[in-house]
C-alpha positions in Angstrom: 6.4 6.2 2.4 8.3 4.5 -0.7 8.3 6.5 -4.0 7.9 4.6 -6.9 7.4 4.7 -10.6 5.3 2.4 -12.4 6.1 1.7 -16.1 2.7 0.2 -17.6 1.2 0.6 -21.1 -2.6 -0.4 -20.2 -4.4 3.1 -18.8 -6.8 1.1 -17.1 -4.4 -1.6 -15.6 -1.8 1.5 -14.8 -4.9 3.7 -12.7 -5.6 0.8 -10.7 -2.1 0.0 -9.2 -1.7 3.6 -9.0 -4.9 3.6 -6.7 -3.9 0.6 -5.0 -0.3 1.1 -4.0 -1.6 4.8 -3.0 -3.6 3.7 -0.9 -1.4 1.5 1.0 1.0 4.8 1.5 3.2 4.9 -1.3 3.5 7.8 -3.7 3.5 7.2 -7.2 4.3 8.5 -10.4 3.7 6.7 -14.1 5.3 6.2 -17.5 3.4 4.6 -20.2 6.1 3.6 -22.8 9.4 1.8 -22.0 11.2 4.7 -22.6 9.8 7.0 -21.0 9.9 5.2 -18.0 13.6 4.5 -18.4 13.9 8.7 -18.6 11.8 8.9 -15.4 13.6 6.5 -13.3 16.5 7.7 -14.2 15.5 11.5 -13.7 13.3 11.3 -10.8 15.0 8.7 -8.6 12.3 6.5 -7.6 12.8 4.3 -4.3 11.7 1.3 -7.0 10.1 0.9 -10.2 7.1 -1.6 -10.8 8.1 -2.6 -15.0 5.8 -4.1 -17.4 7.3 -6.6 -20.0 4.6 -5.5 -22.7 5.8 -2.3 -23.4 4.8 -0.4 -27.1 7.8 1.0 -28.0 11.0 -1.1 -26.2 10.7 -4.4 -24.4 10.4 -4.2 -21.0 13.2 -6.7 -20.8 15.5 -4.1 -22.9 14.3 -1.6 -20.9 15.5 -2.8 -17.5 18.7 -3.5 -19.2 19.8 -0.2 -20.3 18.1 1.3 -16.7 20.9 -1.4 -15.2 23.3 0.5 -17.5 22.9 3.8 -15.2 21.3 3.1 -12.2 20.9 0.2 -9.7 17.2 1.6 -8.7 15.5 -2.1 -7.3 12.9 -3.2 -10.2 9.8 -5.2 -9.8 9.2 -7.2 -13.1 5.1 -7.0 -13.7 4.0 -9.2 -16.2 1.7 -12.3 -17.4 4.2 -14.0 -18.7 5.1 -16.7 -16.8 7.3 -19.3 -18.8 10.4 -20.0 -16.4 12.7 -19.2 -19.0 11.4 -15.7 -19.2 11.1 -15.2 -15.4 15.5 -16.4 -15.2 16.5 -13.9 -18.5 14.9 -10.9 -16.3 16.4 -11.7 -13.1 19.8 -12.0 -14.7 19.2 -8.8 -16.6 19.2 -7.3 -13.1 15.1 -7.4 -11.8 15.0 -7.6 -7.7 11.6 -9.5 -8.1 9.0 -11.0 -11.0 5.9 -11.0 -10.5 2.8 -12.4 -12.7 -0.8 -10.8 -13.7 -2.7 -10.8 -12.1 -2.5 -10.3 -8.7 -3.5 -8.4 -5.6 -2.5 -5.4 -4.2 -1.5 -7.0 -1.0 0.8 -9.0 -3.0 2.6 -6.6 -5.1 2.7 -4.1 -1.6 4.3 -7.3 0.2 6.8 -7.6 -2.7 7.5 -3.7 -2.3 8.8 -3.9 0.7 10.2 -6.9 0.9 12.9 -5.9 -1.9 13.0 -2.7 -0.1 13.4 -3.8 3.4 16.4 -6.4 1.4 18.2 -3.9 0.1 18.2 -1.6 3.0 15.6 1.4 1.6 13.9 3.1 4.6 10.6 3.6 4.3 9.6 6.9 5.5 6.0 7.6 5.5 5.0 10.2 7.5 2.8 9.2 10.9 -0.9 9.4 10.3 -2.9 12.1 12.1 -7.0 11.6 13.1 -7.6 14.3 15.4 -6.0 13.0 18.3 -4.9 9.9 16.9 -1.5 9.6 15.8 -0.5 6.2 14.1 2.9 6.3 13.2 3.4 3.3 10.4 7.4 3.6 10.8 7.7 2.7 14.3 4.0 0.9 15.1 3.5 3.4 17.7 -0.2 4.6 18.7 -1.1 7.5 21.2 -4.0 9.0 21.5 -3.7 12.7 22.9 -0.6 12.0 24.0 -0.6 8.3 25.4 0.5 5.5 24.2 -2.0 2.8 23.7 -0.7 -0.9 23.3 -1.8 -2.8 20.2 -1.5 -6.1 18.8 0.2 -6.7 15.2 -3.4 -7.0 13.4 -5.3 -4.4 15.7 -2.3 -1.9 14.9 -2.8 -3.0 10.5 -6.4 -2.5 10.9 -6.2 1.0 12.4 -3.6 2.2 10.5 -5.5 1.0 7.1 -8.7 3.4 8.4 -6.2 5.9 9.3 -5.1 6.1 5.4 -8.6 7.0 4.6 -9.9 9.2 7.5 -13.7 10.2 6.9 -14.3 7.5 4.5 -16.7 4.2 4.5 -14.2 1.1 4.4 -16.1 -2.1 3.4 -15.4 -5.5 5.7 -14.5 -6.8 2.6 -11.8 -4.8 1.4 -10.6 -5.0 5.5 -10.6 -8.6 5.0 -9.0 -8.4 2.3 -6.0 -5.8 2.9 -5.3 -6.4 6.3 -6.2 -10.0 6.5 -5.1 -11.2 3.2 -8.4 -12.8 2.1 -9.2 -11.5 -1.0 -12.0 -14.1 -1.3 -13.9 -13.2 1.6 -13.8 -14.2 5.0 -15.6 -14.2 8.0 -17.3 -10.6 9.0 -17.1 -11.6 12.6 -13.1 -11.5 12.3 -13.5 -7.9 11.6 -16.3 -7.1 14.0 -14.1 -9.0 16.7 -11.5 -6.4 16.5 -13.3 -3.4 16.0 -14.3 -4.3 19.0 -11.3 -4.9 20.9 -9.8 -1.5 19.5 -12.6 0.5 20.5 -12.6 -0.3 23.9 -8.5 0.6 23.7 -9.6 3.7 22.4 -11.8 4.4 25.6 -15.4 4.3 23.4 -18.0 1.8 22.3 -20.3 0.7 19.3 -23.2 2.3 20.8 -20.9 5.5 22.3 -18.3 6.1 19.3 -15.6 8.8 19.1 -13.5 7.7 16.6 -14.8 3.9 15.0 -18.1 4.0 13.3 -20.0 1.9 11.7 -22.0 2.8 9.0 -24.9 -0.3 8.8 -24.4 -3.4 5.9 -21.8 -1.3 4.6 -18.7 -1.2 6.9 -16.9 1.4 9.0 -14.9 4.8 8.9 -12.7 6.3 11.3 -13.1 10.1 11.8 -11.9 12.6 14.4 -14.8 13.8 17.3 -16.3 17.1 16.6 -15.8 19.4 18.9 -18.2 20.5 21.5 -20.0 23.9 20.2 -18.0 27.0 21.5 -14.6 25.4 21.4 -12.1 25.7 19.2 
């Protein structure tokens, strides 16, 4: 899990990357004015800071100068503009990355770790617990009570993106979306196809689930199996 700080202005624009880089297992704090967000990168020591140009009170590009004057914290440029000139003054001023509005959260969570995984930051988000499900996003290691089960790449995403939200109702489309990459939709079979195949890994089926179910024209939710009355 990568701690970062996200320096945006807009309340509604802020909440939502909040949300999204949340849910893809970071923690996250805010700052809504340039400096202020230069005092709490510099104070809480963020793993990287996400920096919006269009800042109130200092430019953003100001702002990631005088954070280059003290620390060497990797910085995400977040903005809409996108005139080249703009994009090479920021990068010179020290930004790991640019990026321009709008765009997805898979995107930005791609760029996270990318400068992150360049510059040699270890992500260390804790392994994911669903009764006896443990999905460990570090290594890419699954066992269930115990054993080891053997996933593929995109069965192993999937699971683990369920496991970030144990007990709630995940849509095909966001699936499609977050762990396929197609925010414009996709086929629903895709997703179907590999429920499938990770059920029967996980010893249970559509009709018979323990873990996997599907909740009708909506999507599916991952939960642990309730105990048997008079254990426990």
């Amino acid at each position: 899990m990568a701690h970062l700080l996200v320096v945006e202005d807009d309340p509604q624009l802020r909440g939502a990357l909040v949300r999204a880089l949340r849910d893809k297992g970071h923690a996250v704090a805010t700052a809504p004015s340039g400096m202020a967000g230069l005092d709490a990168a510099v104070t809480s020591r963020p793993d990287l800071v996400v920096l919006d140009l269009g800042l109130p009170d200092v430019d953003g590009a100001q702002v990631l100068r005088m954070l280059r004057a003290v620390s060497d914290v990797p910085v995400i440029v977040a903005t809409a503009r996108d005139d080249e000139p703009e994009m090479v003054t920021v990068l010179e001023a020290g930004a790991d990355d640019y990026i321009v509005k709008p765009f997805g959260a898979a995107q930005l969570d791609a760029r996270v770790k990318a400068v992150l995984r360049r510059l040699g930051v270890t992500e260390t988000e804790e392994p994911l617990r669903v009764g006896g499900l443990r999905v460990d996003p570090v290594s890419r290691e699954v066992t269930l009570d115990g054993t080891p089960i053997d996933l593929t790449p995109r069965e192993f995403d999937l699971l683990a993106h369920l496991a970030r939200r144990p007990g709630q109702v995940v849509s095909r489309r966001e699936l499609l979306a977050e762990v396929w990459q197609q925010p414009l939709g996709g086929a629903d079979k895709t997703v179907d196809v590999h429920l499938s195949w990770l059920r029967r890994k996980l010893g249970e089926t559509a009709q018979h689930p323990r873990y996997l179910h599907t909740v009708r024209t909506v999507g599916v939710k991952l939960t642990a199996p309730e105990q048997p009355e008079g254990t426990g």
